[in-house]
C-alpha positions in Angstrom: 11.1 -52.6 21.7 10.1 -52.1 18.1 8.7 -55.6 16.8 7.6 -56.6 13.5 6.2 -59.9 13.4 5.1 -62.1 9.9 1.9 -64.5 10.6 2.8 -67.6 8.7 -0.4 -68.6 6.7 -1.6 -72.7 6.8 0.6 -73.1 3.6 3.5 -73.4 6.0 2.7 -76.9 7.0 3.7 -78.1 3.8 6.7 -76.0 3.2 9.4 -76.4 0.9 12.6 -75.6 -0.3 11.2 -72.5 -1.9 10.5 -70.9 1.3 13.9 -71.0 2.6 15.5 -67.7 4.2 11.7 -66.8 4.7 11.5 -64.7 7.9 9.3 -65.5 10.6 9.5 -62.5 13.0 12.2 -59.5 13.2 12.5 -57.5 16.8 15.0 -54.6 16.9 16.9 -55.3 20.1 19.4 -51.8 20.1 21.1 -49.2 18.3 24.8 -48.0 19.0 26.1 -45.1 18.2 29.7 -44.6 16.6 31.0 -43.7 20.2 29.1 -46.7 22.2 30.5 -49.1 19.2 34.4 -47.5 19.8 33.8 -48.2 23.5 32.9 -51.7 23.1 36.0 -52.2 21.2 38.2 -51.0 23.4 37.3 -53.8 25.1 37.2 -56.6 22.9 39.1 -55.8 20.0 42.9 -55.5 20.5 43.2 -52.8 17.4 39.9 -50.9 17.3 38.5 -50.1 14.4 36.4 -46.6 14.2 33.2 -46.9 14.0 31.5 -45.2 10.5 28.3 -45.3 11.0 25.5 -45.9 13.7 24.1 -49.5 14.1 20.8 -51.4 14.7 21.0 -54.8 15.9 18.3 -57.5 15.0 16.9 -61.1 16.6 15.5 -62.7 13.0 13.7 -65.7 13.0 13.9 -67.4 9.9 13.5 -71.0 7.8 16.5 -73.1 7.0 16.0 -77.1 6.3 17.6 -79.4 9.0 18.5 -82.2 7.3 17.1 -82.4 4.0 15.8 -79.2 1.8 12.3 -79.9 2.8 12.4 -80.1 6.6 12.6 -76.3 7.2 12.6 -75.8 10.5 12.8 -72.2 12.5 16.4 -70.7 13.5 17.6 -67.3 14.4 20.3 -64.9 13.8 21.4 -61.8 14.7 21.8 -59.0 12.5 23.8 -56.1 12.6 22.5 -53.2 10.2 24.3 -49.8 9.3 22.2 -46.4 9.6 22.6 -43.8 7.1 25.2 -45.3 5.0 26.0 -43.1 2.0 25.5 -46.9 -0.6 24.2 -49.8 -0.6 26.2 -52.1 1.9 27.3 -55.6 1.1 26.4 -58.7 3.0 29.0 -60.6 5.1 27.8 -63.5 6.9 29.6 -64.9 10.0 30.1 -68.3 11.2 30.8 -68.7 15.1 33.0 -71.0 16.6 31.8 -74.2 18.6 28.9 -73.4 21.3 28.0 -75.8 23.7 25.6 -73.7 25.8 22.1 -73.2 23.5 21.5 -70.1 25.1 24.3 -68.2 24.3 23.8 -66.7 20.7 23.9 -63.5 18.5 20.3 -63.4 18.6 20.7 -63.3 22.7 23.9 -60.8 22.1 25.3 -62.6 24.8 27.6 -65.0 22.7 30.6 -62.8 23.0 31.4 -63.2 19.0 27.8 -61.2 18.1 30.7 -57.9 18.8 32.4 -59.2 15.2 28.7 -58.3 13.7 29.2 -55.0 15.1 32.5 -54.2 14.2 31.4 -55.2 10.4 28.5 -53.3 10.1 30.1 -49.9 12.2 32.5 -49.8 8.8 29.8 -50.6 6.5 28.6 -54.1 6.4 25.4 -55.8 6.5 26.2 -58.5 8.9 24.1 -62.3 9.6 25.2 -63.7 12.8 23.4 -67.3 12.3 23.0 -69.3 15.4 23.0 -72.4 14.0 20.4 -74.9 14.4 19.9 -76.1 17.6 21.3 -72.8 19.6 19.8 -69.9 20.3 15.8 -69.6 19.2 14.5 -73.4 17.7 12.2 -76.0 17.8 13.4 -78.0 20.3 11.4 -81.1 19.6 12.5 -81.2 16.1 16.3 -80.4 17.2 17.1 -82.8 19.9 20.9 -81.5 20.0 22.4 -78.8 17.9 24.2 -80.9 14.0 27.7 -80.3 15.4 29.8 -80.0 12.1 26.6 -81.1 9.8 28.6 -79.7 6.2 24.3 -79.8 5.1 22.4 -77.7 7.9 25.7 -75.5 8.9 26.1 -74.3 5.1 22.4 -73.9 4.5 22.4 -72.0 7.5 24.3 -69.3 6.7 22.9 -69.2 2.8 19.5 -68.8 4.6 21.0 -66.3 6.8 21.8 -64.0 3.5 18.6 -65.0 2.1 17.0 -63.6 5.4 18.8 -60.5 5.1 17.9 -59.8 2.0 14.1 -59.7 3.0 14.8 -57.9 5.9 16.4 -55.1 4.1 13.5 -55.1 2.1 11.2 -55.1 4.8 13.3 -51.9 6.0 12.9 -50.0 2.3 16.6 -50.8 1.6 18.6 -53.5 -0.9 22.1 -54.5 -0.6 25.3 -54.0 -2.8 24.8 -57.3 -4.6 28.0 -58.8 -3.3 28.0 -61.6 -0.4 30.7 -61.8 1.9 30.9 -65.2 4.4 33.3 -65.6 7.1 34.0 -67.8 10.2 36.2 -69.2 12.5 36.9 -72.5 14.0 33.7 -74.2 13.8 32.3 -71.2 11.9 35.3 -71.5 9.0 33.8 -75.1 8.4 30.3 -73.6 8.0 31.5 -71.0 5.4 33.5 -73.4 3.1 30.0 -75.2 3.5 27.7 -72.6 2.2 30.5 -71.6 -0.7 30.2 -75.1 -1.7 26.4 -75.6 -1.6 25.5 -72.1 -2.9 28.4 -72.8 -6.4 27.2 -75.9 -6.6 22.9 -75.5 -6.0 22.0 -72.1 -6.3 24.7 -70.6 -8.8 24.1 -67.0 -9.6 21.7 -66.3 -6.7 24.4 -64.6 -4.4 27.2 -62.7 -6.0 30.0 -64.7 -3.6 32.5 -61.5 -3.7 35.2 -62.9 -0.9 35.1 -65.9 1.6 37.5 -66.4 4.4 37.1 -69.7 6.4 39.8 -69.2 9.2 41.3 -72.6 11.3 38.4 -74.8 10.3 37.9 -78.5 10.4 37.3 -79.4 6.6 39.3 -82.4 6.3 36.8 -84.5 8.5 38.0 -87.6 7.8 42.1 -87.4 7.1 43.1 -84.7 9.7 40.6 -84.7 12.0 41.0 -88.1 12.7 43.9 -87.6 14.6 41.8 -86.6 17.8 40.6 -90.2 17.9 43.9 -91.5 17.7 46.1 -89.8 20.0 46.9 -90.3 23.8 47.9 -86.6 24.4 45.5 -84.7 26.4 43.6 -82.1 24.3 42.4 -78.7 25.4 38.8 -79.1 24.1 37.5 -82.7 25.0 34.5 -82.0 24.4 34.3 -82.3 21.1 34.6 -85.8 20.4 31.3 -86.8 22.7 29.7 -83.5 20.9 30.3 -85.3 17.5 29.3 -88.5 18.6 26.0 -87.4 19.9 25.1 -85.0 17.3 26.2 -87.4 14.6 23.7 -90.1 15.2 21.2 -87.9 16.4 21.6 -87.1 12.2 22.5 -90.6 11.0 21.0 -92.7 13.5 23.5 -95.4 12.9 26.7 -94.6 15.6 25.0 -96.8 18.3 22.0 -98.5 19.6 23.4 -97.3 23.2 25.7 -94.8 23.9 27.4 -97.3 26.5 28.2 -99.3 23.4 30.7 -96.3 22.6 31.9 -94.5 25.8 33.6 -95.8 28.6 31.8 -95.5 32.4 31.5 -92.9 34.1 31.5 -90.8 30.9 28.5 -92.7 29.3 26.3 -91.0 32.3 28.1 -87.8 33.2 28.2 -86.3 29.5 25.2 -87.2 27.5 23.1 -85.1 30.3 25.3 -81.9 29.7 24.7 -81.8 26.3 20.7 -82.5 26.7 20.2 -80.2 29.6 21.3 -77.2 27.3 22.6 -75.1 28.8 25.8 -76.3 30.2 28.7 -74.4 28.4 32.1 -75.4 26.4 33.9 -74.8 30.0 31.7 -77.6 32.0 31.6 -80.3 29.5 35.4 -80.2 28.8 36.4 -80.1 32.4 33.6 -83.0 33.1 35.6 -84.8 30.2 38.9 -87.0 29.9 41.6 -85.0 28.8 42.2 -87.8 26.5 39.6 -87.8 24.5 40.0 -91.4 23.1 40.3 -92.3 27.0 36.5 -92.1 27.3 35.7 -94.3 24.1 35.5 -98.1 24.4 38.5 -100.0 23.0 36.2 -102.0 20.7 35.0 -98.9 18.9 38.3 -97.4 18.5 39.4 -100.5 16.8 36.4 -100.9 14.6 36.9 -96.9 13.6 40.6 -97.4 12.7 40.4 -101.0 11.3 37.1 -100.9 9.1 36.8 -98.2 6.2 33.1 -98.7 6.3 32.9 -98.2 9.8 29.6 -95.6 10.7 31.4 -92.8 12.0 34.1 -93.1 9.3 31.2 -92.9 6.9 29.6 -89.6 8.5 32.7 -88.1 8.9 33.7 -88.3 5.2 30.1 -87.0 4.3 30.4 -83.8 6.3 34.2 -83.9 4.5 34.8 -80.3 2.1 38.4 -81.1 0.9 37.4 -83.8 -2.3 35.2 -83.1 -4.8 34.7 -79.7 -5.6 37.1 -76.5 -5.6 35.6 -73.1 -5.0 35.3 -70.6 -8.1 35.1 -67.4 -6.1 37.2 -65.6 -4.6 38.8 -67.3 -1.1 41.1 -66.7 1.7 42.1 -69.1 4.0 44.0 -68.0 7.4 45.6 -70.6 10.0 48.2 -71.1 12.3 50.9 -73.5 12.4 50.0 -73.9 16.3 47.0 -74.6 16.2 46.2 -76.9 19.6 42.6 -77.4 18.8 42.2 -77.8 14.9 44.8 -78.6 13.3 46.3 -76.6 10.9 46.6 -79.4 8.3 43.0 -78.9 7.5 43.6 -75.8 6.2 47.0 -77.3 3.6 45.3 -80.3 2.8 42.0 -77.9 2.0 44.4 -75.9 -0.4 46.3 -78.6 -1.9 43.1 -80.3 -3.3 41.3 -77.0 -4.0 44.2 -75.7 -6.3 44.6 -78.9 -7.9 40.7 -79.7 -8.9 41.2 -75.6 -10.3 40.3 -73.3 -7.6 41.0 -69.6 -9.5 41.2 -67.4 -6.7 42.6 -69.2 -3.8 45.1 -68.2 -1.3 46.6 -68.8 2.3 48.0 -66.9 5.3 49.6 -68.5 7.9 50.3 -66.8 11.2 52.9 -68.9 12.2 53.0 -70.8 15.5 50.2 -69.3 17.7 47.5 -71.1 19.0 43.6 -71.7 18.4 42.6 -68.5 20.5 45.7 -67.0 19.7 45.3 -66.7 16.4 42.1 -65.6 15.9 42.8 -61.8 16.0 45.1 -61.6 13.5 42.7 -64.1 11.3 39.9 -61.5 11.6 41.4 -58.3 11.2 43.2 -59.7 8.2 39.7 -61.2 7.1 38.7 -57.5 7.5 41.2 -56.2 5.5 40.9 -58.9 2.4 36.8 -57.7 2.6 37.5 -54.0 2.6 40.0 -54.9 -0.8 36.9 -56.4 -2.7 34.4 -54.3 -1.2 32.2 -52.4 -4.5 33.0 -48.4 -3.5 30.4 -46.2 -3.1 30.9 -44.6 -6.6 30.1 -47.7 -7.8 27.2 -48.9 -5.8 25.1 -45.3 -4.7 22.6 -46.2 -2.8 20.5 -43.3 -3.2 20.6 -42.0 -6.5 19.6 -38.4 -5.6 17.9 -36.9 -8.9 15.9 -34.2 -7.7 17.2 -32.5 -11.2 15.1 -35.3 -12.8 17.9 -35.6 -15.5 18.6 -39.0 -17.4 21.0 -40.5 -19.5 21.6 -42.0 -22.4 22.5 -44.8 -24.1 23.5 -46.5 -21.6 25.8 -48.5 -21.7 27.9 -46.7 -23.9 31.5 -46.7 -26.0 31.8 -43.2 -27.0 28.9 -40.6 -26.1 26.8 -40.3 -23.6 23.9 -37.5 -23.7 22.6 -35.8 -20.4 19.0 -34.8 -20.7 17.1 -32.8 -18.8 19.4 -30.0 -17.7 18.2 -26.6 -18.4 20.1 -25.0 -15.7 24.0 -24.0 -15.1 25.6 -27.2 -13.1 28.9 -28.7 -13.0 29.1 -32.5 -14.6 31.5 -34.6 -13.4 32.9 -38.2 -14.0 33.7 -40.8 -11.3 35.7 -44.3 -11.3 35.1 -46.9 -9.1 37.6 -45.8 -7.0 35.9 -42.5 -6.4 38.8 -40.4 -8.3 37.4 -38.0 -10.6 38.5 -38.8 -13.8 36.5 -35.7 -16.0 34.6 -32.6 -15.2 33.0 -29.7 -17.2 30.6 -26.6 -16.6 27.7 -25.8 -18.8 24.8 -23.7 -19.1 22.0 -26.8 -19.7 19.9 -27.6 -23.0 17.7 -30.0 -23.7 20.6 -32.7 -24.6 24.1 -32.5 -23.8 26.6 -34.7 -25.3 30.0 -36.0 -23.1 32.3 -37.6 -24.8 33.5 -40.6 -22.7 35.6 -42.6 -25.6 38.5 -42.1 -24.1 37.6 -43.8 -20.7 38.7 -47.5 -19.5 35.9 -49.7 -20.0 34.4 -50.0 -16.6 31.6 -48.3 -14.2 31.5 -45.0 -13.6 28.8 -42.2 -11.5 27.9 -39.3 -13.6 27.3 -36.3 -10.9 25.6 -33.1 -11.7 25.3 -30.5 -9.0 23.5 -27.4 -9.8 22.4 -24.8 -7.6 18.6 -26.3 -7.6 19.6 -29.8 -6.8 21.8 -32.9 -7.2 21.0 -36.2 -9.9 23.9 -38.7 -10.1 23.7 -42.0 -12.5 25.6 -44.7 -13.1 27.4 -45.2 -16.5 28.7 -47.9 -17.8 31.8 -47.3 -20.4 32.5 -50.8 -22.6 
């Protein structure tokens, strides 16, 4: 295996926030070809896409912070990198859903969601499969159990994750397209709304945020989420209410002085093991759960929850809340389902509601009507596909190799009526792209030192210049305003 590895100098322990997304070690793990990358989705993927291009697949180490911006600690990702792509490809950044077993990850490839990477990148996207802190290659003295639903290290997770990919592309001798794409599910749709959010809010301008789709996540933490702490129906994922407990005061510190304090016997003994051994899955700690969730929580702390607005775990649940007090500016899709059996759906309205009254400009919805939480997910992802490949930057737009062995130039640039081609002594034929990739004008000539196009008559907009010649090739972008 091909391993490139950065030594971190002494400076490291006293790091800060600027070395965020700073990579620690990169180790290509495989490449697929277009034909292994269609077999593998005629296994997993219910509507294959074809494959466009070959892919490598990454483990990245890299720094995030866990719980402040100064506490970076290590985490890893996998990442999923077209080969011979004809532009620059975008990032798109994908959230996971809720992971239990530490040692299942994208970085392992062994997660079973690291195939979305592939599937991305086969078609032309640069894709970050963050682990999330505490799963798959960290610290684990620092990390005593992974933040489960931390709106702070989950959304600074996957901004690091860009960051990361950014320097691994340059490590590689390549750049992306300068557009950021995040997307999750479950868990994972949480984590995006997080990092759209932090990166708006902290680092404006840093990331060009061209489309986000958070699909059935829990981002009304303390309205609808609350629900699972209230009911006496059984719930198909248990699990999650210890896995919030646990990882919520090993955050805050303040949920309990013992964990007997909260849950019920025998649960107070069976659970909190599962969750430190790492390595039990989603399966064993739900089945080794009460299908009532609230059945394994003392009475006293339920009535404390519901009866005092200043209870801890009210309090940590409205910190990690997204719906109040922001609205996204960039562009964002949202996809649910009305039967939603594990995250209810009413995260997703309420989300909307308060996002397109505080302003949200480019906010939308698609519900898929009355499937449930695994049920759904196809249709949220291909449809997240889809609503990626509208925004996409084409390839007119964005060349990645600006072939110009006719060493020609242009100018000025940007331009409202003329543009001159220099450099051209030979016969070629000049012709004018949009961003669509339709030809919108073409002319022969013989070359001379300085040929004048007029392009006055153009929409204002971004345009590729090609000149082919017998000799060579040169394209350059134009920009008509």
């Amino acid at each position: 295996m091909h391993t490139i590895t950065i030594i971190l100098l002494a400076t490291l322990f006293t790091l800060n926030a600027s070395a965020q997304g700073q990579i620690i070690s990169m180790e290509k793990l495989a490449t697929f070809t277009k034909a292994q990358q269609d077999s593998l989705q005629a296994t997993v993927n219910p509507i294959p896409i074809p494959a466009l291009y070959d892919v490598d697949y990454y483990k990245v180490l890299y720094l995030t912070p866990y719980l402040h911006p100064d506490s970076l600690v290590q985490a890893s990702m996998g990442l999923a990198v077209p080969v011979n792509t004809e532009c620059e490809a975008p990032i798109a950044v994908y959230g996971h859903g809720t992971q239990m077993d530490t040692h299942v990850s994208a970085s392992r490839m062994n997660s079973g969601q690291w195939e979305v990477g592939l599937i991305f990148a086969g078609t032309g996207y640069t894709v970050a499969l963050p682990d999330y802190l505490g799963i798959g290659f960290f610290d684990t003295t620092k990390i005593p159990i992974h933040p489960y639903t931390h709106t702070f290290s989950q959304g600074n997770t996957m901004i690091n994750a860009a960051r990361a990919t950014r320097n691994v592309l340059d490590s590689l001798g390549t750049s992306d397209n300068d557009q950021l794409f995040l997307f999750g599910y479950s868990q994972g749709g949480h984590a995006v709304a997080a990092a759209v959010k932090i990166l708006e809010a902290e680092f404006p301008g840093e990331f060009n945020i061209a489309g986000s789709a958070p699909m059935s996540g829990a981002y009304d933490t303390k309205n609808a989420q609350v629900d699972l702490m209230a009911s006496f129906d059984p719930y198909p994922t248990p699990g999650y209410l210890p896995f919030i407990l646990i990882a919520y005061q090993s955050i805050y510190g303040n949920l309990y002085t013992d964990i007997r304090d909260v849950m019920k016997s025998p649960y107070d003994t069976v659970i909190p093991p599962l969750f430190a051994n790492r390595v039990t899955g989603n399966g064993g700690i739900n089945n080794a759960c009460n299908p009532v969730p609230r059945a394994m929580i003392e009475d006293l702390y339920i009535d404390s929850f519901f009866n005092d607005p200043n209870f801890s775990l009210r309090v940590n649940l409205a910190d990690n809340d997204l719906v109040e007090g922001w609205a996204p500016q960039s562009p964002m899709r949202m996809y649910f389902c009305t039967g939603d059996d594990q995250v209810s759906y009413l995260n997703s309205i309420n989300a909307y509601t308060a996002w397109s009254a505080a302003g949200a400009p480019a906010l939308d919805t698609v519900n898929f009507g009355n499937f449930d939480h695994n049920g759904c997910a196809p249709f949220a992802f291909l449809n997240a596909k889809s609503y990626f490949d509208s925004l996409k930057t084409t390839c007119f737009s964005s060349i990645k190799r600006l072939d110009n062995s006719l060493n020609t130039s242009v100018y000025p640039n940007p331009t409202s009526g003329i543009v001159m081609l220099q450099g051209l002594n030979i016969p070629a034929t000049v012709s004018i792209f949009n961003v669509q990739g339709q030809q919108v004008r073409t002319l022969k000539t013989n070359g001379g030192a300085a040929i004048s196009i007029d392009v006055s008559t153009l929409a204002k907009g971004t345009y590729v210049l090609k000149v082919i010649a017998d000799t060579g090739v040169s394209n350059h972008k134009v920009i008509v305003n």
